[in-house]
C-alpha positions, -999 to +999 in steps of 0.1 A: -874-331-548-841-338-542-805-322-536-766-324-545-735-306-541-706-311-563-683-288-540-686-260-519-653-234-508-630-211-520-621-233-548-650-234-562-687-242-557-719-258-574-745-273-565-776-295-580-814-291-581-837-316-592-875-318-592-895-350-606-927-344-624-945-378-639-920-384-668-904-347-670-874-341-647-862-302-642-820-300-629-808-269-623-773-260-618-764-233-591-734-216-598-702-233-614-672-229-599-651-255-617-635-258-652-659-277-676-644-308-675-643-313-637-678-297-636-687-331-658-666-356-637-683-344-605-716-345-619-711-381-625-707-384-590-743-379-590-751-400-619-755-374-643-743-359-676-743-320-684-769-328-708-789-333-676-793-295-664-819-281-679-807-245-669-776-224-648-783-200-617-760-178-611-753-163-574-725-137-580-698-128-600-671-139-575-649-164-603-657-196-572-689-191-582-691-181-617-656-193-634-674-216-655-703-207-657-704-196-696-681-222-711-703-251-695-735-232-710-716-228-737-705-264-749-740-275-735-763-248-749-780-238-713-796-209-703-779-192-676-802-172-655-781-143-635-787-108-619-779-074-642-751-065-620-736-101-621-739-097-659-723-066-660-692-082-644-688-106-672-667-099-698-680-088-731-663-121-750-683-148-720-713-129-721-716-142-755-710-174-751-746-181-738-781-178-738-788-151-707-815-143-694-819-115-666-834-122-631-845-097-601-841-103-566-877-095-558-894-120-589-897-155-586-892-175-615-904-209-629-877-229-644-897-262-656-911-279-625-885-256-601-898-226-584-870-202-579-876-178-553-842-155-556-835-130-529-814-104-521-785-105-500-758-084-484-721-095-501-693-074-519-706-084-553-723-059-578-758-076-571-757-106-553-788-132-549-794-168-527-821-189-536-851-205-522-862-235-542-900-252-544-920-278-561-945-267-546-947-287-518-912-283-503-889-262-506-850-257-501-836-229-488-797-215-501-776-189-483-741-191-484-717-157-498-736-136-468-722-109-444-748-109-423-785-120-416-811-093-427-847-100-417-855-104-456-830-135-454-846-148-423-887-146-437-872-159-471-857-189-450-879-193-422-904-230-425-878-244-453-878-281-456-839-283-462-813-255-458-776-252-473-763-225-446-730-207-446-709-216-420-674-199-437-651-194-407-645-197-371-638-162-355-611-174-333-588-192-362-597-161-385-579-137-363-550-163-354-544-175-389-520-159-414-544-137-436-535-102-438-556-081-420-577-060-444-587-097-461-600-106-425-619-072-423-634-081-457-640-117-445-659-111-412-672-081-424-711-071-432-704-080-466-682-109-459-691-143-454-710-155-421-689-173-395-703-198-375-716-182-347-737-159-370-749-187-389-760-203-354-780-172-343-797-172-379-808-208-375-818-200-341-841-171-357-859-197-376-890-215-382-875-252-380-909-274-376-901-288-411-864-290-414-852-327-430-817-314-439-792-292-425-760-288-446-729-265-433-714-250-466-686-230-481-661-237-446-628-223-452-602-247-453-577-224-434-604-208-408-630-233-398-636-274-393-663-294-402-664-301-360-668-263-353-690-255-377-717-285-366-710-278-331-721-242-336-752-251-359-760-284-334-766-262-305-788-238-320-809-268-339-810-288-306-801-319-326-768-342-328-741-328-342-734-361-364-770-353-379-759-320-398-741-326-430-711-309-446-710-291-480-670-304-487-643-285-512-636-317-531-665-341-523-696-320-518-721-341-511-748-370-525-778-366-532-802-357-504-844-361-509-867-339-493-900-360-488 
């Protein structure tokens, strides 16, 4: 089972799910932030084609996440697997585009050899999910797009083998930066985005016997650094901060195999 990013922030995020089984290989695409044809070019990046996904996970309606979602589908005939409420944020003339199929936030799902474990989370989106994913052996734990930790979020993550955690902003430069104020209400709010302290305690919550990979996401280019957000997550793993990776805006990141 293995892991990549094609990019992760304001601008747009997706991110790349693969699980090997003897000669049949299951990719899933999370979200798809990007137009279609930079949603191929950063694929290559990973050595793939969109002919490669096998199917599209949807998080929320929020257009970083879901801008592209339909027209890649679309021009590549995959399913896209979404939430009711995300799907009734989607326009009538998108919605059509695809091959949709409805998920709840309480059912897991088998999507070839992927076990998606969706789960409910607290965001100012009609129906938001994050993901757990498994091969049955391992299993890879998504929460980015998150106000705050609920103890549903922390059972659903707790004894994951690698976890993508949202580490959006830094307190301090939110409430010194530029943003008008009710956008940092919404922001830090308990249906914002977590900042890095939250995402510290939350990692501090968990089980971490298995953890391989620890991955700081969706950092706001205006509000955070990669520095601050591993120093945060470093002292609450009790591990080098050079050992966490970043999720970046324009690079994301390579592959990563969970053994």
């Amino acid at each position: 089972m293995r892991f990549g990013c094609l990019g992760s922030g304001s601008r747009g995020n997706a991110l790349v799910v693969e699980v090997a089984e003897g000669p049949h290989t299951t990719r899933v695409l999370v979200d798809c932030g990007f137009a279609s044809r930079e949603t191929a070019a950063r694929l290559a990046r990973l050595g793939l084609t969109p002919r490669d996904i096998s199917a599209v996970l949807v998080t929320h309606e929020h257009s970083d996440h879901l801008g592209g979602v339909f027209r890649f589908a679309a021009r590549h005939d995959v399913r896209v697997f979404l939430t009711h409420g995300t799907l009734s944020c989607v326009e009538a003339g998108a919605r059509r585009l695809a091959s949709v199929e409805i998920i709840d936030s309480h059912q897991s799902l088998q999507i070839g050899g992927i076990e998606v474990h969706p789960f409910a989370v607290p965001h100012d989106a009609r129906e938001p999910v994050q993901f757990v994913f498994s091969d049955g052996a391992r299993r890879l734990g998504l929460l980015t797009d998150t106000g705050h930790a609920t103890a549903h979020v922390e059972r659903m993550l707790s004894g994951v083998d690698a976890l993508i955690l949202e580490c959006n902003h830094d307190l301090e430069m939110l409430a010194s930066g530029n943003y008008p104020v009710p956008l940092r209400r919404r922001i830090s709010g308990a249906y914002g985005h977590l900042d890095n302290g939250a995402a510290a305690r939350l990692l501090s919550a968990l089980d971490r016997s298995r953890l391989q990979h620890l991955v700081a996401a969706h950092l706001s280019q205006q509000n955070n650094t990669a520095e601050k957000a591993r120093e945060a997550l470093a002292q609450a793993a009790g591990c080098e901060a050079e050992w966490i990776s970043i999720a970046d805006q324009d690079a994301g990141f390579d592959w990563r195999e969970i053994r």
